[in-house]
N, C-alpha and C positions, 0 to 999 in steps of 0.2 A: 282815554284811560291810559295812564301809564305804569304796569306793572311791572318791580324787578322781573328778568327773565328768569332769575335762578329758583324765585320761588315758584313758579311753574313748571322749569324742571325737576323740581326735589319734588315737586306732588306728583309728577309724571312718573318717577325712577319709584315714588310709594316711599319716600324717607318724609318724617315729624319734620316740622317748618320751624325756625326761630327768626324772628323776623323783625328789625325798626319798624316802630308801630311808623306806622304811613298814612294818610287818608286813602290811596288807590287802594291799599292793603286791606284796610278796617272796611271798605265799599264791597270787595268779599268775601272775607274771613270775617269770626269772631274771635274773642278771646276763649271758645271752647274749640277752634279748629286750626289756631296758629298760637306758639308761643309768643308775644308780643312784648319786646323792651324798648325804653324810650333812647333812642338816638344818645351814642355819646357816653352811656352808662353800662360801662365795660362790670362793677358788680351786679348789676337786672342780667345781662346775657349770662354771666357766669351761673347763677342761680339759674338759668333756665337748661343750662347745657347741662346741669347736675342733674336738675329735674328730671329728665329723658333718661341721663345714664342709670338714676336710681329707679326706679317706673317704668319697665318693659310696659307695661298696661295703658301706660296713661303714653307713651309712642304709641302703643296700637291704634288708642281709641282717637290721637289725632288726626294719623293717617286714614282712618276709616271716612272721619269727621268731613277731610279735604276734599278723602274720592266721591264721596255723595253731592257735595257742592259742585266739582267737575261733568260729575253726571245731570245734575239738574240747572245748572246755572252758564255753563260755560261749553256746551256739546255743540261740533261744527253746524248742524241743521240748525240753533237758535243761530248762532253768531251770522254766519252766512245771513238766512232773513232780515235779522237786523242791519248788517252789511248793505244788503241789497235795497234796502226800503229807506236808509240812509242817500243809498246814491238818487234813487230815484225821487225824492222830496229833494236833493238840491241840483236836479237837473228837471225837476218839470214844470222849469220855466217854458211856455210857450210849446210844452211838446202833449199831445192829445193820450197819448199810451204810455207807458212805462218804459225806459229804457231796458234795462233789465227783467228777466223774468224769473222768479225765482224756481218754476218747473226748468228750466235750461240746463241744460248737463253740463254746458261752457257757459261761461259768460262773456256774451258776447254783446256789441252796441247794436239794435234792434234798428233798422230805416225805415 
């Protein structure tokens, strides 16, 4: 996955997203949690930077939108797991146990 970094700082700092629609983007956002323009189409972002300025409510409710997906989609205890379950499916070639464990408070390579 490749996500701009900045729209994950702007949902971290709690600021509304506008964002090129993207595939990494659209994989996890909707168009109800990200303001979404196509590449290129300097009047779409215009209309969308208005949008925010006009609409305190509708910035609320995207920020809201983002932190529920942060919290349900994207919290260090999933990603770690899936991390860890990633290394160990392409390292267990030929190895009887998991390199990794995901109980470990370091990760470290298991002999």
């Amino acid at each position: 996955m490749a996500t701009p970094t900045k729209v994950l700082e702007y949902a971290a700092m709690g600021l509304p997203i506008i964002a090129s629609r993207l595939k990494a983007l659209e994989d996890l956002f909707t168009d109800s949690d990200v303001l979404f323009f196509e590449a290129g189409q300097e009047s779409q972002f215009a209309r969308c930077v208005q949008e925010l300025f006009d609409n305190p409510a509708r910035r609320d409710d995207l920020v809201r939108s983002v932190d529920s997906i942060f919290a349900r989609k994207l919290n260090w205890n999933d990603e770690r797991s899936a991390y860890l379950s990633l290394l160990n499916r392409l390292l267990a070639r030929g190895r009887t146990r998991p390199a990794w464990d995901e109980n470990d408070e370091g990760v470290e390579v298991a002999q």
